[in-house]
N, C-alpha and C positions, 0 to 999 in steps of 0.2 A: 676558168672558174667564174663563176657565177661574183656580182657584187653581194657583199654584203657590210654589217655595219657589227663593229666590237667596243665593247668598253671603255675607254680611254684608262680607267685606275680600276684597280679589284675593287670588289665592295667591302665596303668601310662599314666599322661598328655601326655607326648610326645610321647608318641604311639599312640593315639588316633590321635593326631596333623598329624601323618603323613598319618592314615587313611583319614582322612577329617579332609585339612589343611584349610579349609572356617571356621569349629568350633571354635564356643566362647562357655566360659566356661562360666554355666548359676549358676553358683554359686561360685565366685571366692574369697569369705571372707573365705571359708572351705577350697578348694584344690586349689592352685597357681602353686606351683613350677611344675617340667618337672616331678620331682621322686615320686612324690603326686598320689594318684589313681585318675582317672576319677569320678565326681558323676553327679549326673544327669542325666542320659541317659538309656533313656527308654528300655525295651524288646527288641524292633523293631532294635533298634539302636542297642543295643547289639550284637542281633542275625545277620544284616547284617555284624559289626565288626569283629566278630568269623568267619563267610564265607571268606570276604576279608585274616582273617589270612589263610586260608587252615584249619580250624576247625569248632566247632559248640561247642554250649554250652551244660556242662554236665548235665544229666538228675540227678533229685534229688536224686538216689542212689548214681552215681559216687562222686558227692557232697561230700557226707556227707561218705562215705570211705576214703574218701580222708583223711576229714577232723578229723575221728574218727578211723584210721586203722582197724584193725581186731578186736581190744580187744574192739571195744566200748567205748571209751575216752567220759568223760565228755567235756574236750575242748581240742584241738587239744594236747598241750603239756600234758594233762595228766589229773588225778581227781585234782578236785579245792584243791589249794593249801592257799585257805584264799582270801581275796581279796589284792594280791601284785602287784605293778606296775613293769613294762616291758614286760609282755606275752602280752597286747592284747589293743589294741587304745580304751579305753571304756571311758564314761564319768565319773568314777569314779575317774581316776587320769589322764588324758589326757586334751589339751588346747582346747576344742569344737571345733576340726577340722581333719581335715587326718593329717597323718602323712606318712612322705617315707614309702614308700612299704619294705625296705630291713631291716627299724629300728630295729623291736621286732623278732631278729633272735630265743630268749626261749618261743619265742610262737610257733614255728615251728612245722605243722602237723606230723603225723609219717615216712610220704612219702616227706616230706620238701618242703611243700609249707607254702608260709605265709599269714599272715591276715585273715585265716579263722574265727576268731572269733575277731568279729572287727572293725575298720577303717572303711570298705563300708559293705552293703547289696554285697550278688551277687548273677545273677540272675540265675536260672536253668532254662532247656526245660521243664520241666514241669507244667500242669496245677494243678491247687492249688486244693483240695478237700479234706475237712473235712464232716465224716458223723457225725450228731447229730444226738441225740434221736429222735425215729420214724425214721431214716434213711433218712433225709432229706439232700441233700448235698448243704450248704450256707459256708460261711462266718461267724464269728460272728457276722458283722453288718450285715446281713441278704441279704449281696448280692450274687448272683445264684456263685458256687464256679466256674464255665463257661467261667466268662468273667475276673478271677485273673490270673497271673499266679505266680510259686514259686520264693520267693529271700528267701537264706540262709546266714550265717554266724555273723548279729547285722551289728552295725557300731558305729561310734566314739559318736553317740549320745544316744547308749542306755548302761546301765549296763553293768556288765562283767555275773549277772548271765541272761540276755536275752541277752549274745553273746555262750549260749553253742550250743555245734556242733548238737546237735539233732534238735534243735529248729526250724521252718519254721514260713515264713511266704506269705499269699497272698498280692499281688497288682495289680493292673489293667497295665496292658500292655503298 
């Protein structure tokens, strides 16, 4: 693999703000504050925000390197240590909403980025593709894998064990 360079924290309300200071935040009961991740914003929106930085979003490998170093980590800070609170914004012990991006510093991937397993969905370049039996490439609701593309990492609304770093998931752009 090629070197490349990611994120260290999602982006945050106020970086988005100063991307496009006209945005209203379309779900402002979950993420408020400036230090809060952005939620809501689509592919499209992503993908122009990473160009505006001088980037692009990473492709589902770099992702998930990031996110699982070399050894293969179950989630970023390591194999599941039980279900304990401070590694990762999950519904299990968190207030159904973001939380600052800098909060769960012992959930820190091995390369020290944070909220990989967590807090937000984030979206990768890549298109979503699952082959099933007979080689058919869908979705499991049956939609062509064509028109998803990947988000990794969970978010504040699901589990800590559907926030581990392997995990993908499709959405529509």
């Amino acid at each position: 693999m090629l070197e490349y360079s990611i994120m260290k924290f999602p982006v945050t309300n106020a970086l988005y703000q100063q991307f496009d200071p006209q945005h209203r935040n379309r779900f402002p009961r979950y993420s408020f504050d400036s230090d809060q991740p952005i939620i809501g914003i689509n592919y499209y929106e992503a993908t122009i925000f990473a160009l505006w930085m001088g980037l692009r979003l990473p492709t589902e490998q770099e992702w998930e390197k990031a996110a699982r170093g070399t050894d293969g980590r179950i989630y970023p800070w390591g194999d599941p240590m039980g279900y304990e609170k401070g590694f990762a914004n999950t519904c299990d012990f968190m207030a159904c909403k973001t939380n600052p991006v800098m909060d769960l510093e012992p959930g820190m991937s091995p390369y020290g980025c944070y909220d990989m397993a967590g807090n937000v969905w984030e979206w990768c370049a890549d298109w979503y593709a699952d082959k099933l039996p007979g080689g058919n490439v869908t979705d499991p609701k049956g939609v062509s894998s064509g028109s998803l593309r990947v988000l990794r990492g969970g978010s504040w609304g699901n589990t800590a064990v559907h926030c581990r770093s392997a995990l993908r998931n499709g959405v529509g752009p």
